[in-house]
C-alpha positions in Angstrom: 85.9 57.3 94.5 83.9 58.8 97.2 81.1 56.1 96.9 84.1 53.6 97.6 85.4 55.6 100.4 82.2 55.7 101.9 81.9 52.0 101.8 85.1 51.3 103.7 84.2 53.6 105.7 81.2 51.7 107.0 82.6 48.4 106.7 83.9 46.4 110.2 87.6 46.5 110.5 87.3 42.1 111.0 85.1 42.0 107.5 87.7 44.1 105.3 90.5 41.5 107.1 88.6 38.7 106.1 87.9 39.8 102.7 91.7 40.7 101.7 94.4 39.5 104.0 97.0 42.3 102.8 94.9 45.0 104.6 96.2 43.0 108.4 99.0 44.6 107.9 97.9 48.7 107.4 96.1 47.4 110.7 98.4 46.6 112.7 100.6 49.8 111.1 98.1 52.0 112.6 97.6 50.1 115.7 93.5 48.9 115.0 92.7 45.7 116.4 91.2 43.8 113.6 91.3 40.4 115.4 89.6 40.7 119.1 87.8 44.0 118.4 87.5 43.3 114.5 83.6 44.1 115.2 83.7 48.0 115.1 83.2 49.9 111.3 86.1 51.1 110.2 85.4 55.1 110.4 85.0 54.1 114.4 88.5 52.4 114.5 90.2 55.6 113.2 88.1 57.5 115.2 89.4 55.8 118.1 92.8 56.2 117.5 92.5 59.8 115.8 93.6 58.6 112.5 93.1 60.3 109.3 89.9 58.0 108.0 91.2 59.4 103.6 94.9 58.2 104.6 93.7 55.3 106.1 91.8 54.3 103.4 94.3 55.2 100.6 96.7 52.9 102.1 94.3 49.5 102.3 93.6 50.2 98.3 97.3 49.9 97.9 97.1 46.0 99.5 94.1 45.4 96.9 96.3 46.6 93.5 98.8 44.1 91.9 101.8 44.2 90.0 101.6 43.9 86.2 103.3 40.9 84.8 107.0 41.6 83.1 108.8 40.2 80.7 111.7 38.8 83.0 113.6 36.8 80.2 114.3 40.2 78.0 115.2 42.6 81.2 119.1 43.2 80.5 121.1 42.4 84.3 120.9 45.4 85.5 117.2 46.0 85.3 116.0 42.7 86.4 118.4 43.2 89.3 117.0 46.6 90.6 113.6 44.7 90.2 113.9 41.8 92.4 115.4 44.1 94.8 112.8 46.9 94.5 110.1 44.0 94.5 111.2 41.1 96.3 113.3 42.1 98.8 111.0 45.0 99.5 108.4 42.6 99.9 110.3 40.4 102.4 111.9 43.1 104.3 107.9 44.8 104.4 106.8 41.5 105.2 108.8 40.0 107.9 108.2 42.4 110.8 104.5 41.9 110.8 104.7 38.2 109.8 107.2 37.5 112.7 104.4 39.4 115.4 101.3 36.9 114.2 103.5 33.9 114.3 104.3 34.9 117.5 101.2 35.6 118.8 99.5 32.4 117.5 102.1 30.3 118.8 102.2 31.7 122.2 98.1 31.7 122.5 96.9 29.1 120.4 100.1 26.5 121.0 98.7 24.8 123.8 96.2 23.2 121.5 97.9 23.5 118.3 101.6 22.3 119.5 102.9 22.0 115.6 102.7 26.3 115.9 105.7 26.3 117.9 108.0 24.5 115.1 106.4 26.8 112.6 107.5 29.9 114.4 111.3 28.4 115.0 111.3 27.5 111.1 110.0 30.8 110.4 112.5 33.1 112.9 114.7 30.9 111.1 114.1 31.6 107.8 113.6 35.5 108.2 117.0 35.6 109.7 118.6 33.6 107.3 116.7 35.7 104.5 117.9 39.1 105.9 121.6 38.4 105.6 121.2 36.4 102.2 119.5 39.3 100.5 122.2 42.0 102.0 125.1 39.3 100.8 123.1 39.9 97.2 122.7 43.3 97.3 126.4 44.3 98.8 128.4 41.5 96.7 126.9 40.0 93.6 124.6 42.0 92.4 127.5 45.4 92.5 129.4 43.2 90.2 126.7 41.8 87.8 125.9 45.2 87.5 129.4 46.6 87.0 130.1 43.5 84.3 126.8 44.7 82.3 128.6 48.2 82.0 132.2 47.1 81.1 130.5 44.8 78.5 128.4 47.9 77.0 131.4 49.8 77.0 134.0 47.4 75.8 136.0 48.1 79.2 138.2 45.8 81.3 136.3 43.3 83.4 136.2 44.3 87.4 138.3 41.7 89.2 135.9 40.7 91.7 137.6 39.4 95.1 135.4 36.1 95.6 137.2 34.9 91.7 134.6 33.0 89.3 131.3 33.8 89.4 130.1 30.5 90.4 130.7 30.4 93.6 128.7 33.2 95.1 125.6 31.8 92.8 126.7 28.3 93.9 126.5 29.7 97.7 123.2 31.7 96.6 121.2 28.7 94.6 121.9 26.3 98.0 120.1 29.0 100.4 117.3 29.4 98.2 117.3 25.5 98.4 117.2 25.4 102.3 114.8 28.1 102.8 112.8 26.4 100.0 112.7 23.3 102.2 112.1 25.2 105.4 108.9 26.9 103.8 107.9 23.2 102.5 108.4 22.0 105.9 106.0 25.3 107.4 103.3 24.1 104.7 103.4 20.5 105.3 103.1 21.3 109.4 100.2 23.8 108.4 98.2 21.5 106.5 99.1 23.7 103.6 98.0 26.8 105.7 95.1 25.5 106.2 93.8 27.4 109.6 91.9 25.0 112.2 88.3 25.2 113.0 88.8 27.3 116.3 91.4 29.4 114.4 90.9 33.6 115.4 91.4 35.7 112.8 95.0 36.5 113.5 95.3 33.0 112.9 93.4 33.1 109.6 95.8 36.0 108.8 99.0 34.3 109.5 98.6 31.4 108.0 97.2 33.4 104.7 100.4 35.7 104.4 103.1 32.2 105.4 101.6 31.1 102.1 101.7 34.3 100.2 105.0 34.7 101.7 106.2 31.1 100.7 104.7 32.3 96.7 106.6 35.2 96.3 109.6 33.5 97.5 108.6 31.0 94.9 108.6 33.8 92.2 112.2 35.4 93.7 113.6 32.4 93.8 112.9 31.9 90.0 114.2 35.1 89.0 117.3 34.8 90.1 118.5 31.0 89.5 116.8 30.3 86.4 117.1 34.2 84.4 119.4 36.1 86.1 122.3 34.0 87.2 122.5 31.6 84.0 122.0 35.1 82.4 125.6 36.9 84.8 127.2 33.1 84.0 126.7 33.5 80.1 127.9 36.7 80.5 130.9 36.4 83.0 132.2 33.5 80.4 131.9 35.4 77.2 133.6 38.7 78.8 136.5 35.8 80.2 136.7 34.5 76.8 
């Protein structure tokens, strides 16, 4: 552990960027510079700043670990709820803050030369914003109730009489924003060359377009969870409890 720390340690801020995208983020967290002064070693970034090199550290080994893979299909509602939330929306709501800065940044510097960044960041700001209220409309509305049906199923109780009447039309309202923010990200991909930064790129640039395209993945993976397990899964079970 200590050999590893030790490596970091003496390892430029720019190189550990390059090497794993994820670690942009602790970056900009603890206010390093890993794009114009990207040259220093990292033990002379925190030293800068007076950061805590061990904390430092600990956090950009979180951004190299990954997720075991589940068994999504045999999660009952309620736990494959709490873990698209826990993961996915986590992930966007983690995500978005940083994501939104580098767009920014890369359209504002680089968009002069690269005019197709400008669209990207309007699709983008449109997409987080459009994200951020469909994931609180999942979080404060259907998924209280798929929840609530999993537990009056289990304990033979009366069905809660949700206000917004068959389940099909929040998921109908919830499968046609995945589809538009699908397309959005397409449109982000196609306009990137499928994030494919340019030749005179910086590395902010690099790092952008690498998390648009992680970003656009996970999506990918959410999206999945939730029209083709869990709502066919609340639909199933909203009709037999109606039955």
């Amino acid at each position: 552990m200590r050999m590893i720390m030790n490596e970091l340690a003496e390892k430029k801020v720019g190189k550990i960027v390059a090497d794993n995208f994820r670690t942009a983020k602790i970056f900009t967290d603890y206010g390093i510079d890993f794009c114009c002064n990207g040259g220093v070693k990292l033990s002379e970034a925190c030293g800068l700043k007076g950061l805590e090199i061990e904390r430092v550290i600990q956090d950009l080994e979180l951004a190299f670990s990954t997720a075991d893979e589940e068994n999504y299909s045999g999660m009952e509602m309620t736990e494959l709820v709490d873990y698209i939330v826990n993961v996915h929306h986590k992930y966007v709501e983690d995500t978005l803050p940083a994501l939104k800065l580098y767009v920014d940044k890369i359209s504002r510097v680089h968009g002069d030369r690269h005019p197709e960044l400008e669209e990207i960041k309007h699709l983008f700001f449109a997409t987080a914003d459009a994200l951020t209220v469909h994931m609180k409309k999942e979080e404060f509305v259907l998924f209280p109730f798929v929840k609530a049906m999993e537990v009056a199923i289990k304990t033979n109780s009366p069905l809660p009489s949700p206000h917004f009447g068959h389940i099909d039309n929040p998921i109908a309202m919830m499968e046609q924003e995945h589809e538009t923010e699908g397309d959005r990200l397409r449109k982000i991909s196609e306009l990137s060359g499928k994030y494919t930064p340019p030749k005179d790129a910086c590395q902010t640039y690099r790092v952008a377009f690498a998390m648009l395209e992680e970003f656009e993945s996970d999506l990918h993976t959410h999206i999945h969870l939730e029209n083709n397990i869990l709502f066919p899964k609340a639909q199933q079970a909203f009709a037999a409890a109606n039955s």
